[in-house]
Structures are given as structure tokens and as C-alpha cells.
C-alpha positions as CSV (number, residue, x, y, z in Angstrom):
1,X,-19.3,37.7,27.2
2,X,-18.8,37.2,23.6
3,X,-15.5,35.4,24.5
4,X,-17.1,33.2,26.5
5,X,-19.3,32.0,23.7
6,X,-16.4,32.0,20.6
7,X,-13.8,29.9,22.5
8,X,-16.3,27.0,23.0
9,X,-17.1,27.2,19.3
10,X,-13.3,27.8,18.2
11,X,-13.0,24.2,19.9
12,X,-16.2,22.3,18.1
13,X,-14.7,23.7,15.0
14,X,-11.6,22.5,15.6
15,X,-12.7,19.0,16.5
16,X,-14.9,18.5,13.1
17,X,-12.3,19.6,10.8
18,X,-9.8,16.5,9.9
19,X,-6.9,15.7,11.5
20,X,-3.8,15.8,10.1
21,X,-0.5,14.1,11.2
22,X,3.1,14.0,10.0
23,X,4.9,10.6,8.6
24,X,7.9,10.6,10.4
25,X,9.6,10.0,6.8
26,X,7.6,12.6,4.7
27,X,8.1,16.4,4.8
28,X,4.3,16.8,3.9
29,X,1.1,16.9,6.3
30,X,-1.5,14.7,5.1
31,X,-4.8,13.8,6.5
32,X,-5.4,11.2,8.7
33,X,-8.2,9.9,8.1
34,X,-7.8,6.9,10.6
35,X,-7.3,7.3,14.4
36,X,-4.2,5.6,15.7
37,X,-6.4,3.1,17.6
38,X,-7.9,2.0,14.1
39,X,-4.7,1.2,12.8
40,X,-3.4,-0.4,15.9
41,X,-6.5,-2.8,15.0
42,X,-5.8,-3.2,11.6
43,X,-2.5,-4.6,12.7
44,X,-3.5,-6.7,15.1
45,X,-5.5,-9.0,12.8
46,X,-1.9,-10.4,11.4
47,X,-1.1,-13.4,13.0
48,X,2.2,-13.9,14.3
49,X,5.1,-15.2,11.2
50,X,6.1,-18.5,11.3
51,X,9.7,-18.9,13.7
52,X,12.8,-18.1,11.9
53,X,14.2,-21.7,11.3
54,X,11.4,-23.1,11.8
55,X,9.8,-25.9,8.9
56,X,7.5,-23.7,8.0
57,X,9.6,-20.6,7.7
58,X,12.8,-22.8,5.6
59,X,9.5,-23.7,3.2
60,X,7.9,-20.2,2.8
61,X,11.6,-19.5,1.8
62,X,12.2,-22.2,-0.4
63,X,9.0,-20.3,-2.8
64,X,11.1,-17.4,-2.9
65,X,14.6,-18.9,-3.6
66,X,12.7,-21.6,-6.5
67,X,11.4,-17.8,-7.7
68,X,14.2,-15.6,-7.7
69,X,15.9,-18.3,-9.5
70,X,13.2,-19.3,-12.0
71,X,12.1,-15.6,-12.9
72,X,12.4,-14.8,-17.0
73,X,13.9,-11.7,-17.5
74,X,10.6,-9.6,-18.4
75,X,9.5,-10.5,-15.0
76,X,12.8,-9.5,-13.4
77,X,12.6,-6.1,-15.3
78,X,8.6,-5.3,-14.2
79,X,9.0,-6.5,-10.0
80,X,12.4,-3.9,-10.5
81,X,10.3,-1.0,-12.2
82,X,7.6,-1.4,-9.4
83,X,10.3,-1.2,-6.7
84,X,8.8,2.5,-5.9
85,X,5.0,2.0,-6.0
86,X,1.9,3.6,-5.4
87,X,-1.3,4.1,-6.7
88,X,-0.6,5.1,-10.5
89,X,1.1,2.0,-11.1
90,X,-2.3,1.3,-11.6
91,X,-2.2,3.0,-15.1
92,X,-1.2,-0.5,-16.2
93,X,-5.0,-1.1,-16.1
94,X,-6.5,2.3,-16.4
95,X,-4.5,3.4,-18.7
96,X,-1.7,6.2,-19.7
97,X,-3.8,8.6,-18.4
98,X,-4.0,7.7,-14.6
99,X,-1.1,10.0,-14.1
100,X,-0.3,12.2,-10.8
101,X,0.3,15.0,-12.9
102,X,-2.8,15.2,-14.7
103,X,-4.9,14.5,-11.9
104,X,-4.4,16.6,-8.6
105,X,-7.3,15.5,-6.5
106,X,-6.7,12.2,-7.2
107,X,-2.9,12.4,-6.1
108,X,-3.6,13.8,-3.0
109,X,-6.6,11.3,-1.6
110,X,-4.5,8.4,-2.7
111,X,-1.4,10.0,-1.7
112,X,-3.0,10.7,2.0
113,X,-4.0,6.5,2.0
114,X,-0.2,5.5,0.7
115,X,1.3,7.6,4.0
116,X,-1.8,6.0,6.3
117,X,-0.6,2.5,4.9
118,X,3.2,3.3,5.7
119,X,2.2,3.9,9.2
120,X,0.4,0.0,9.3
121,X,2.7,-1.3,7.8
122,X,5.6,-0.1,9.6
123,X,3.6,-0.7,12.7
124,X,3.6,-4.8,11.8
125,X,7.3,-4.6,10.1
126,X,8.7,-3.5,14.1
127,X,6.3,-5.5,15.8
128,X,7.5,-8.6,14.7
129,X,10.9,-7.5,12.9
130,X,10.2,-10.4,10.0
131,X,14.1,-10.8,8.3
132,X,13.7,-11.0,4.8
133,X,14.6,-13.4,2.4
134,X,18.4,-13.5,1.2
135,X,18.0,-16.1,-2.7
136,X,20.9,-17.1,-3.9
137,X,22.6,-14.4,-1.5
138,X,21.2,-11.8,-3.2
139,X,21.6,-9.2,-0.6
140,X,25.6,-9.6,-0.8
141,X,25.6,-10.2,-4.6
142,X,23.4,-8.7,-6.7
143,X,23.8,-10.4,-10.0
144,X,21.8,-8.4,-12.1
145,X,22.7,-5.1,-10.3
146,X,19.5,-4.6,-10.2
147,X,19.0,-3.7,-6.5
148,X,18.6,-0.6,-4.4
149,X,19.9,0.3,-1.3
150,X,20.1,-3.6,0.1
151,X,21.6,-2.4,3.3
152,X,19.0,-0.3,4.3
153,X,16.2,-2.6,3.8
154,X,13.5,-2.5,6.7
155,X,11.8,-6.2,7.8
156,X,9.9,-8.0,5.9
157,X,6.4,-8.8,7.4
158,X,3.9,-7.2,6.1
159,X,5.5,-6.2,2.6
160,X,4.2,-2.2,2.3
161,X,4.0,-3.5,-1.6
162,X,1.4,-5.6,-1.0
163,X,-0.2,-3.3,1.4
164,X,-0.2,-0.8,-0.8
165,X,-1.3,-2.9,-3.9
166,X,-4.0,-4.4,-2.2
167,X,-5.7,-1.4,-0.1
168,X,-5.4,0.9,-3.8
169,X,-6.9,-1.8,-5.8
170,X,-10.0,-2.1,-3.4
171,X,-10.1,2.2,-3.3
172,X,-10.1,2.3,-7.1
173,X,-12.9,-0.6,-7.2
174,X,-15.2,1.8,-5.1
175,X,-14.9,4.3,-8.4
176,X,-14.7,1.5,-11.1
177,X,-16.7,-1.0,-9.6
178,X,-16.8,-2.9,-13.8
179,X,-13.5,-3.1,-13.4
180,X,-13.0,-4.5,-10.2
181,X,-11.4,-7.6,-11.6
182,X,-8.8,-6.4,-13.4
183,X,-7.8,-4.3,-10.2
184,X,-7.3,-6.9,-8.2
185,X,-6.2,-8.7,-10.0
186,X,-3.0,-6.4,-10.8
187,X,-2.8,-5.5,-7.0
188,X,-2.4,-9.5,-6.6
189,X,0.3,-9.7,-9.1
190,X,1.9,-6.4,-7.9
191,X,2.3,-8.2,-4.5
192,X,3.7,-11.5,-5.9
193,X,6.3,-9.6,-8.2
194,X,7.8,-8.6,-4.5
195,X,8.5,-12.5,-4.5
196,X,9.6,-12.4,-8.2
197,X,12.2,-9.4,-7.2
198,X,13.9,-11.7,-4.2
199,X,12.6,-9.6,-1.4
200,X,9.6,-10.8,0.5
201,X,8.5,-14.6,0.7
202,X,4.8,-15.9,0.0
203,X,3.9,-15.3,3.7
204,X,4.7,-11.1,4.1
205,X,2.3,-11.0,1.2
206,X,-0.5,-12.9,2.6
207,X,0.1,-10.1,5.7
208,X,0.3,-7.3,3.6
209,X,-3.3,-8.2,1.7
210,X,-4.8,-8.9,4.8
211,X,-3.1,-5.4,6.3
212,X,-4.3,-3.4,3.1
213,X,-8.0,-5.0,3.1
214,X,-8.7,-3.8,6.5
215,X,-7.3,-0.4,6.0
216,X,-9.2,0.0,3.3
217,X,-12.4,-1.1,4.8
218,X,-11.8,1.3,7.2
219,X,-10.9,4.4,4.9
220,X,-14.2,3.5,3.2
221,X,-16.2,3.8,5.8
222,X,-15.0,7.3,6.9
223,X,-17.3,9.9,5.5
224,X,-14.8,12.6,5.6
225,X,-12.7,10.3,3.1
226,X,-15.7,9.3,1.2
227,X,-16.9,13.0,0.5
228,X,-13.0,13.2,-0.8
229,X,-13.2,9.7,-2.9
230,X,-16.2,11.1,-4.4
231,X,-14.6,14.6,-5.6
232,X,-11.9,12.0,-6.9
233,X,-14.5,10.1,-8.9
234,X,-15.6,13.4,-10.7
235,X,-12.1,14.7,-11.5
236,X,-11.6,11.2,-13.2
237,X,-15.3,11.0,-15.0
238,X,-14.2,14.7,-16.3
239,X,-10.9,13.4,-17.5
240,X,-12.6,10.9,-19.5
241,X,-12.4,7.6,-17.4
242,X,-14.7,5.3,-17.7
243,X,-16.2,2.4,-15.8
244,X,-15.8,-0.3,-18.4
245,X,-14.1,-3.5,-17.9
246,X,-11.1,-3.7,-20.8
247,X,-10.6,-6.5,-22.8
């Protein structure tokens, strides 16, 4: 008899307790905080890219071609350091401190979001299998050897930079809300240097700010991850961050 009352609760346990799933490039389980049918939605509010060939398409690539071949060398060097990027680039405007090291809850929220936005992201890259941009035949000859792995570069719409920039930016606003500004400002900029570098033109970062907004809407509005956003928001109060808008 007891039986017959403990499987019944086994299951509702099982069902309030978060999921978890397994990116298909990461060793780790994370939570996933979104169901697939979110993401799928998130998705389908990118339009379709312009045609390969088409006016609009040789124009979009134009931008990154004038770009690439315009860009100072400081700007070369920052879109190259960002070419692995997550949410502690962010120390740019929160300072040295915003470290993954110091700050264990706050690495594993964000690094949870960074493998929910690979999923989106890679979601719209074989959907519509974007190529990317080639300046100056960059992807043959890399003239500042400056490159990784050019060979094994996915497609290019939505750039997971962007995504990424964007959808962090907008979590970290929920916690610094005075300095909401300055963060999206730097997710912005994070997404253009993706231009800057020669690998995605103006239009894969339109996608991927429109892909991270509605991600992060989403994320936001799952209590589960805003009980966790919240325990994030006391580990950084108690490591001294403050919501104060820098000059």
C-alpha cells in the first residue's frame, strides 16, 4: 500500500525539480531552463537572410569588407581577444573582479544561459546555413595570422557572439539595473567587433540581438532561473559589486 502512494509522489517530485539536458558539444549537464518548444520560438522570430547573391546580400557584405579593411589595429587586437566569449567579458564594465573564479554561483547561472544560447543559436545557423563573409579572402589568407580554426567555421546567421553579448548584457541589467547603459552598450559593440574581426556581416548581428533578446526574455521569466539570478545577485553584492553607473 505504501508503494502505491510513494511512486505517484517519486513522479511529482521528479517533475518540479529542473530539467537538465546535455549540449551535444559540452561534457557538462546544465539546467535547462527553457523547454525546446520555447527555443524553437525564439528562433522562429528571425526572418529569413537576404539570398546569397542577392543586392541586398553583395551590400550587407560590402559593410564587412569596407570593415575588415578599415579596422586600426587596436580594434583588430580587441574583436581577436573576444573570439572566445561569454559572460565575464563583461569585466570590461564591471570590472577586474567579475571573474569565474572568484565567483561560483555566478559562473554557473550564466554558464547554464551561454549553453541554452548555443542551442538557439545553432538552431537558426542550420536552419538557414547563412555562409559567412570571406574580406579580402580572409578565410584562405589570413594576413595578420590572427585567425582560428577558419576551416571549421559553422554558418553565419545568427552570430552566437551577438547572441551571447546581447542575452548577457540584458541578464546582468536585471542585477545592475544603474548600469544598464553601459551593458548594452558593450554587448552592442561586442557584436559589431564580430564585423570588425571579418567574420559575420551587419545582418547575422541584427539576428543574433534579436535571438538573444527573446531568450533572455524568456530566462527572465522562469521562476526557477529567477530564484537562481537572485542567489547570483547576493554572491555579487557580497563580493562588493555595486549598482552604480561608472563614469
Amino acid at each position: 500500500m505504501r508503494m502505491r502512494f510513494l511512486v505517484p509522489a517519486l513522479l511529482l517530485a521528479f517533475a518540479a525539480a529542473p530539467s537538465f539536458a546535455k549540449d551535444k558539444k559540452a561534457s557538462a549537464e546544465y539546467v535547462h531552463y527553457l523547454s525546446d518548444a520555447q527555443i524553437a520560438a525564439a528562433v522562429e522570430l528571425l526572418p529569413p537572410p537576404t539570398t546569397m547573391g542577392s543586392a541586398e546580400d553583395i551590400a550587407d557584405r560590402e559593410v564587412t569588407e569596407r570593415t575588415y579593411v578599415a579596422r586600426n589595429a587596436a580594434d583588430a587586437a580587441l574583436a581577436a581577444k573576444e573570439e572566445s566569449f561569454d559572460a565575464f567579458n563583461f569585466a570590461a564594465v564591471l570590472g577586474p573582479d567579475f571573474d569565474k573564479q572568484k565567483l561560483p554561483r555566478t559562473a554557473a547561472l550564466l554558464g547554464d544561459a551561454k549553453k541554452i544560447l548555443a542551442v538557439a543559436k545553432n538552431a537558426g545557423k542550420d536552419k538557414w546555413k547563412r555562409e559567412r563573409p570571406c574580406p579580402v579572402n580572409s578565410c584562405q589568407w589570413d594576413p595578420e595570422a590572427d585567425a582560428t580554426d577558419w576551416k571549421s567555421r559553422d554558418y553565419g546567421y545568427p552570430s552566437g557572439h551577438s547572441t551571447r553579448a546581447t542575452a548577457f548584457a540584458l541578464l546582468l541589467d536585471a542585477i545592475f539595473p544603474a548600469r544598464k547603459s553601459q551593458l548594452d552598450a558593450f554587448g552592442q559593440q561586442a557584436g559589431w567587433r564580430r564585423v570588425i574581426r571579418g567574420v559575420h556581416t551587419p545582418q547575422d548581428i541584427y539576428a543574433g540581438r534579436v535571438l538573444g533578446q527573446a531568450i533572455a526574455r524568456d530566462l527572465l521569466a522562469n521562476p526557477d532561473f529567477r530564484k537562481q539570478l537572485a542567489d547570483v545577485a547576493n554572491e555579487l553584492r557580497a563580493a562588493g559589486f555595486k549598482d552604480t553607473a561608472t563614469p
